[in-house]
C-alpha positions, 0 to 999 in steps of 0.5 A, spaced: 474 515 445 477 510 444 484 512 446 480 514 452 478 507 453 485 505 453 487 509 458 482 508 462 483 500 462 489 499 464 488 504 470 483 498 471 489 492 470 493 497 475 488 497 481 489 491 486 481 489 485 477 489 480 470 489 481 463 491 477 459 496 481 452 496 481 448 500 484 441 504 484 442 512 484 435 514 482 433 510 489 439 515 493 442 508 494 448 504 492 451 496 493 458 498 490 461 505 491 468 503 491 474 509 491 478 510 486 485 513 484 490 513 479 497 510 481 494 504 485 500 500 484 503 504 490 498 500 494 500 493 492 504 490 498 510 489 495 514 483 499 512 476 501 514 478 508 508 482 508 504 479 503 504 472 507 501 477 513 495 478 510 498 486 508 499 487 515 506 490 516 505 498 519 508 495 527 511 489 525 518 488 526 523 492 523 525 489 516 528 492 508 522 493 506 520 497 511 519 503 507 512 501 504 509 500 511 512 504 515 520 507 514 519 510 521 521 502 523 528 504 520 531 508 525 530 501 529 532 496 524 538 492 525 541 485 525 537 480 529 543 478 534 543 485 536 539 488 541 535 494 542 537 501 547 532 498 553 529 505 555 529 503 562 536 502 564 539 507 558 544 501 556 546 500 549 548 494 547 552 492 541 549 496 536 552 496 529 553 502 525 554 502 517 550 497 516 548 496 508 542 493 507 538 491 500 532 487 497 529 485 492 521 483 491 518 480 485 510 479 484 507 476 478 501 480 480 493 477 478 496 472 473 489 469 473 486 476 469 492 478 465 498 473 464 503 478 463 503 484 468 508 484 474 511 488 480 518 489 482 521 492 487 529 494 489 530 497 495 537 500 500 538 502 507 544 505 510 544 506 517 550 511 519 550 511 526 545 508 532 540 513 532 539 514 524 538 510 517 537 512 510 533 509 505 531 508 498 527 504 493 525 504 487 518 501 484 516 498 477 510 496 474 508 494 467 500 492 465 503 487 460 501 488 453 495 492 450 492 492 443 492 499 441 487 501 435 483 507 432 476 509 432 474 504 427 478 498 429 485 499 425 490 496 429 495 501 431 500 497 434 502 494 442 504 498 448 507 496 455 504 501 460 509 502 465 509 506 472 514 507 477 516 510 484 523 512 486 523 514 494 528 516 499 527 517 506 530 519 513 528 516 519 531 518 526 530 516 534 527 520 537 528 517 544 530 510 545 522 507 543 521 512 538 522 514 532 519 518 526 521 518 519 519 522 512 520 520 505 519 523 499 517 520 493 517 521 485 511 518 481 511 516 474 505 513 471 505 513 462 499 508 460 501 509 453 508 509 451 507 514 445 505 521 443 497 520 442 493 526 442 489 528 447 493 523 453 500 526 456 504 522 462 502 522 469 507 525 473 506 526 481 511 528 487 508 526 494 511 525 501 509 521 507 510 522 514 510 515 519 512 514 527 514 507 530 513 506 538 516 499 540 516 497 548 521 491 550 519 487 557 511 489 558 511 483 562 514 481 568 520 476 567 516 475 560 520 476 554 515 480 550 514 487 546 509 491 544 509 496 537 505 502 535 505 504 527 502 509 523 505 512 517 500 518 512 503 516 505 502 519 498 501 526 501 502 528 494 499 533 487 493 529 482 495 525 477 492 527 469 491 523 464 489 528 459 487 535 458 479 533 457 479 529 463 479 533 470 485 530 475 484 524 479 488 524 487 493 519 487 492 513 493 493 517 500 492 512 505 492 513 512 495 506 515 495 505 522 496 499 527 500 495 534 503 489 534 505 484 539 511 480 541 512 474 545 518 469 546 514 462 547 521 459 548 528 460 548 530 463 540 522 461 539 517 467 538 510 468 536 508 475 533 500 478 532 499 484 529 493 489 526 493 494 520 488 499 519 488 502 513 484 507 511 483 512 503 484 520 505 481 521 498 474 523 497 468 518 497 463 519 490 457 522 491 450 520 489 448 523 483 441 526 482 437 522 476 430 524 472 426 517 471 430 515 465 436 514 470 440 520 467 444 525 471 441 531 472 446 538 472 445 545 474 445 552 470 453 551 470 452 544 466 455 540 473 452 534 475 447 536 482 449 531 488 443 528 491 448 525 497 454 526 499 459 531 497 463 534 490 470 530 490 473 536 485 477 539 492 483 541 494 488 535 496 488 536 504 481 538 503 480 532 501 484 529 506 480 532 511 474 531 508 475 523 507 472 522 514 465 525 512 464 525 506 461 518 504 454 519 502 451 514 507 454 517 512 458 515 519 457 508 517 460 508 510 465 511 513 467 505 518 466 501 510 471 504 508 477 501 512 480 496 511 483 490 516 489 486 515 491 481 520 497 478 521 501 472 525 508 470 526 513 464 528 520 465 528 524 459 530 531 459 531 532 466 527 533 462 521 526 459 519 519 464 520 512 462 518 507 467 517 499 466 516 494 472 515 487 475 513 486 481 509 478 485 509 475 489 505 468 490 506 462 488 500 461 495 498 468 498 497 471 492 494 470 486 497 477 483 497 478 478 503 483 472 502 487 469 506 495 469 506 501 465 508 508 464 506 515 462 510 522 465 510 530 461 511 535 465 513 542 464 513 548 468 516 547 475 512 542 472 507 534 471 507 530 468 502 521 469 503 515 467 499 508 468 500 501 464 497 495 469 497 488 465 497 481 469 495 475 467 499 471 469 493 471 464 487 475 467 480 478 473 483 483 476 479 487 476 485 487 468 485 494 464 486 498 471 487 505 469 489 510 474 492 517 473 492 523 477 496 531 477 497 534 480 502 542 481 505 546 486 510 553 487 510 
């Protein structure tokens, strides 16, 4: 039970929240009914660009990063002195082919809660012609130290539980305003750094699928444009921890959202743009308890749901069935998805500020916190930073810090 338990803490250290739950099964009724999947590292946001807009980056402007939120935007992705294909007059203008771009991120993840748990994030793109781009990154999480011990105490040492994510992608125009992209990914999440009985490493392999849309001049004699994203992400196999334990569904989420742009002045622009994010894994049920407040099994010794239904399914029965399956009905569902809110200000191509606001509902986490960060850019070269700020006080996720890297060549 003890090496359980470690394993089962340091999936907790991994989540992007960390909230009690408290609920009244025996009522049928429930305060906190939080979804949880292994790896949830994969849903950390892991840049500052994205990270200063309150988590919102599924239709905003292609950048490096775009292969988290959206690697559709990378068939649009180029540098900011060029100009995009106009889909009324055909023409193309001065579009560089073979551009090479990396990045690197860094985040010293709820430093509040443990000191010594980060997040890194390295990415490349290479765009071998105007219509394709290809892409890479490669995703590092380390929990920080853990005291491991026996069943009765005695110290057996310190391990660093680490998991990472290596993606590839392709993205492609599919006509001069859209594009679509598919990415593949390998997932490896070992929480004990040693041979223990009973506990194996977690391997996974998934895909996402993601499309982009983006309109230039809406407005009559108004620089403007408008984005739409949507990117399924983490299409992949269970993860299991050991062979006593059924396998948990790695975080498949379904991210959608548009973006506007508005050009308030010569090389001045103003950017707003909504993500909605939501979990296509199963919700838990409500269980059935006698008077003493024990679940109650069947004949076969499985535990009798009360409301809602068996998360033990298939991963696109899951999928599917993550629109219905919440014990309190149609009205958890709209809960169960998330709203991230982001503004832009880009002055001069060089300096850009970034605000946003980051909602989750009381039941299903209750993470809210605003953000805000800036980015520098000079010739090739960019620099971003972003601030996160908890609405709720002591959150682990105070005083969280994101740094990022970029260049093009």
């Amino acid at each position: 039970m003890k090496q359980i338990f470690t394993v089962f803490f340091t999936v907790l250290l991994s989540s992007s929240a960390v909230w009690s739950q408290n609920y009244n099964d025996v009522l049928g009724q429930r305060d906190v009914n939080t979804i949880t999947t292994a790896v949830p590292f994969l849903l950390i946001a892991p840049d500052a660009r994205a990270g200063a807009l309150g988590d919102a980056g599924v239709s905003s402007t292609p950048d490096i990063n775009s292969m988290h939120w959206n690697p559709a935007k990378y068939a649009f992705f180029m540098d900011d002195d060029f100009y995009q294909v106009e889909e009324d007059t055909g023409d193309t203008l001065a579009i560089k082919d073979n551009l090479f771009s990396i990045g690197v991120n860094y985040t010293p993840w709820m430093r509040s809660l443990v000191p010594d748990i980060n997040f890194s994030h390295l990415i490349g793109f290479y765009r071998p012609d105007d219509r394709q781009a290809l892409a890479f990154s490669v995703k590092y999480f380390t929990m920080g130290d853990v005291n491991y011990t026996d069943q009765v105490g005695n110290a057996l040492g310190t391990i660093r539980p680490r998991e990472f994510a290596f993606d590839a992608t392709y993205a492609m125009k599919l006509s001069n305003s859209f594009s679509g992209a598919l990415a593949l990914r390998y997932i490896y999440s070992d929480l004990t750094l040693g041979p223990i009985e009973g506990v194996q490493v977690g391997t996974s392999i998934a895909f996402d699928l993601a499309a982009y849309y983006r309109k230039s001049d809406i407005f009559k004699n108004i620089p403007s444009a408008f984005a739409l994203g949507v990117n399924v992400s983490n299409i992949g196999n269970k993860i299991s921890y050991s062979d006593y334990m059924s396998a948990d569904f790695i975080p498949v989420n379904l991210r959608i959202g548009p973006s506007f742009t508005l050009d308030v002045h010569q090389n001045r622009s103003f950017s707003l743009m909504v993500d909605f994010n939501k979990l296509l894994v199963p919700t838990p049920p409500i269980y059935a308890r006698n008077e003493f407040g024990q679940v109650m099994f069947d004949d076969d010794g499985e535990p009798i749901i009360a409301s809602g239904r068996n998360p033990d399914r298939s991963l696109f029965s899951g999928m599917i069935g993550s629109f219905s399956d919440a014990p309190g009905g149609f009205s958890e569902e709209l809960k169960e998805i998330t709203i991230s809110i982001g503004a832009e200000y880009v002055r001069n191509e060089y300096l850009t500020l970034r605000t946003g606001y980051f909602h989750e509902h009381e039941m299903k986490g209750h993470r809210k916190y605003f953000t805000a960060g800036f980015g520098l850019k000079y010739l090739d070269f960019c620099f971003d930073f972003s601030y996160l700020s908890p609405v709720a006080e002591r959150s682990p996720m105070e005083n969280v810090i994101r740094f990022s890297l970029g260049a093009s060549f």
